[in-house]
C-alpha positions in Angstrom: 7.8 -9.7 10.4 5.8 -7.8 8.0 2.7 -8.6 6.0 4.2 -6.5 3.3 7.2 -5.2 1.7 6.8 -1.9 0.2 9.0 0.3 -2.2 8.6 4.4 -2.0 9.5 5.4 -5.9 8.9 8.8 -6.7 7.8 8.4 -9.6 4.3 8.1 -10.6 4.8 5.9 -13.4 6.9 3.0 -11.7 3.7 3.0 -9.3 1.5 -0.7 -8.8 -0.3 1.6 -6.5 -0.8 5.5 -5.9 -1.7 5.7 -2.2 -3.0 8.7 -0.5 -3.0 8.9 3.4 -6.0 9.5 4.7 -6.0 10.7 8.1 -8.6 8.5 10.0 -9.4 4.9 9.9 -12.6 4.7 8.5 -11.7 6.9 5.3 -10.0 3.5 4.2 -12.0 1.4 1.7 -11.8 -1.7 0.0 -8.1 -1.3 -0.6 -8.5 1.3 -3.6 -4.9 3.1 -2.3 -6.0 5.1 0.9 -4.0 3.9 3.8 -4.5 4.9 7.0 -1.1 4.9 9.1 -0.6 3.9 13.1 2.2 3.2 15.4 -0.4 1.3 17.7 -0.3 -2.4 16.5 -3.6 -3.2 18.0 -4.9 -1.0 15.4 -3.4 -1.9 12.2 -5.0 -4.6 10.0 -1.4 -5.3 8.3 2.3 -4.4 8.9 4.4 -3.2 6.2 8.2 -2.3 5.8 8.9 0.2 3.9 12.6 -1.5 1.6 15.4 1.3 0.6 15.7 -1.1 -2.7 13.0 -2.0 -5.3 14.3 -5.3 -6.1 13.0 -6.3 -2.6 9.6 -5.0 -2.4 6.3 -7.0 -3.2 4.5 -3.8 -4.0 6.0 -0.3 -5.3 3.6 3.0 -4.5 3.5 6.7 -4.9 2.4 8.6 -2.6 -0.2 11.3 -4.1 -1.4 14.5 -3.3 -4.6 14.4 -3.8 -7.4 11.5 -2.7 -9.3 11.1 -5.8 -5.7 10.2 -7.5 -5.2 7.0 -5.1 -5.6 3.7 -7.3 -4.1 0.6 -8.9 -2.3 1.0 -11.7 -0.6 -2.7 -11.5 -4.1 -5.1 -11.6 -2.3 -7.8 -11.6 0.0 -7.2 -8.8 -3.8 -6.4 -7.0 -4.7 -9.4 -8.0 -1.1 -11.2 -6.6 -1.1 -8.8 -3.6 -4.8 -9.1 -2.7 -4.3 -12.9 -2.8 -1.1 -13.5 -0.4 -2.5 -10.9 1.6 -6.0 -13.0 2.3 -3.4 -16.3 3.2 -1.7 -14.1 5.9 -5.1 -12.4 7.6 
């Protein structure tokens, strides 16, 4: 079961969150939208599935190009998100 349901839009605007993948762990920080992805499960902090609909995500991101445009855009689904996320860890 997942930690998180997550919506891919492709566009910016829809976003709660533009996400940038960052490439190694420890580039991650304080969940400001860089996400570090694995297949191992002993090294993932969460586990997210990724919905084909909107309507069934908790969270809708865009994936950016650049790092420096990773951010919330929704603070009050942070704020929601943040929250049920600290009840599951």
């Amino acid at each position: 079961m997942a930690d998180l349901n997550v919506f891919v839009t492709n566009k910016d605007y829809k976003a709660d969150l533009n996400v940038y993948k960052v490439s190694k762990p420890y580039e991650v920080k304080n969940n400001s939208g860089l996400w570090f992805f694995t297949n191992k499960k002993y090294d993932s902090d969460k586990k997210i599935f990724f919905c084909d609909y909107e309507y069934q995500a908790d969270l809708k991101i865009f994936f950016v190009k650049k790092k420096y445009q990773a951010k919330w855009k929704n603070y009050e689904k942070k704020l929601t998100i943040l929250t049920a996320i600290k009840r599951i860890s």
